[in-house]
C-alpha positions in Angstrom: -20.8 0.6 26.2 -18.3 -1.7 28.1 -14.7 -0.5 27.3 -13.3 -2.6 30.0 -12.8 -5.3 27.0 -11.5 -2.8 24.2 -8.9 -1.5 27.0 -8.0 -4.4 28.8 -8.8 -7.2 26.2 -8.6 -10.8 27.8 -5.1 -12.8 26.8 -5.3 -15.6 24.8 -5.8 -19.0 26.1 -3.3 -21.0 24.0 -2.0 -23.6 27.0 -3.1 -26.8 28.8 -4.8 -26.7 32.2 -2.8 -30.1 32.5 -1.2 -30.1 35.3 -3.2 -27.9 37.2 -6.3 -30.4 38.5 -4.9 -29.9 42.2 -4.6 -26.7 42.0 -7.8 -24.7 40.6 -10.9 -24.5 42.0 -14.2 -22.8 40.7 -16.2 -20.6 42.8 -19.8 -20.5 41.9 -21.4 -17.3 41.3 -24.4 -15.6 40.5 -26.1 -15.6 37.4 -28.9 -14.5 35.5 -29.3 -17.5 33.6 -29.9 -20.5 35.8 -29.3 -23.0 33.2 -26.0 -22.1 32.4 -24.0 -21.8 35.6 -21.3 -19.3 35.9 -17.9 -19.8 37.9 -15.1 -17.8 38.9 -11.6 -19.6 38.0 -8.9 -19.5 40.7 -5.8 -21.2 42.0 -5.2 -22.4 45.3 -1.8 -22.7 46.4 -1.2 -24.7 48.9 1.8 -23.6 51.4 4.8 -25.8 50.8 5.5 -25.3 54.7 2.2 -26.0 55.7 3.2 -25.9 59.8 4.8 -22.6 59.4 1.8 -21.0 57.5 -1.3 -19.8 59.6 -2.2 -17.2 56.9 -4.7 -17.4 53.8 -3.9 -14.8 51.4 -6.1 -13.6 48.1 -4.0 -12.6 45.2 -6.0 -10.8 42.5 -4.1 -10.4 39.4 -4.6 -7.6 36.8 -6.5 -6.7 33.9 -5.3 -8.0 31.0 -3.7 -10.8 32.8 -4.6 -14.7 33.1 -4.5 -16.4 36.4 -1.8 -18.5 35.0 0.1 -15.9 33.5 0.1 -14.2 37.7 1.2 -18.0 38.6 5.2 -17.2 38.7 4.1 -14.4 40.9 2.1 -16.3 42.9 4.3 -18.5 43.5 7.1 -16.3 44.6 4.5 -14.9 46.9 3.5 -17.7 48.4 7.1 -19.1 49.5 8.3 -16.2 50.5 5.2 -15.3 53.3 4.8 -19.0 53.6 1.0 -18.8 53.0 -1.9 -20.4 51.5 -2.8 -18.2 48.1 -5.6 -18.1 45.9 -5.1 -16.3 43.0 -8.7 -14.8 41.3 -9.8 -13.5 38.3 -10.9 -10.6 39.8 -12.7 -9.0 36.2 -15.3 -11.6 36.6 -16.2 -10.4 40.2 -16.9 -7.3 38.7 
């Protein structure tokens, strides 16, 4: 029995992506049905000082937790190292 979704249930999804186009991305990855492809959702944000940023940094947020909901986070991350950041889902790595 999986009781990573009874513990950690997934939060609701009651906004817009609008807004977002630029930054999210889909990262293929594996699946055991081959017609229905299966993709893990991120953000990439882009450095707002992109010559003062030679890092690449991978945020993965917590369970329970969407990737926009870890966005204000993020995004305090991100201009405060001056990096590039991708924010993952990191529950559908697993």
């Amino acid at each position: 029995m999986d009781l990573n979704g009874i513990i950690f249930p997934s939060p609701r999804f009651d906004y817009s992506i609008t807004g977002y186009e630029k930054d999210l991305i889909f990262i293929p990855k594996p699946s055991s049905n081959k017609q229905i492809p299966s993709y893990i959702p991120c953000l990439f944000l882009q450095a707002k000082l992109k010559l003062l940023s030679k890092f690449y940094l991978i945020f993965f947020h917590g369970n329970a937790e969407d990737i926009f909901i870890a966005k204000d986070i993020a995004d305090k991350i991100r201009d405060n190292l001056y990096v590039y950041l991708n924010n993952i889902r990191l529950m559908l790595l697993l």
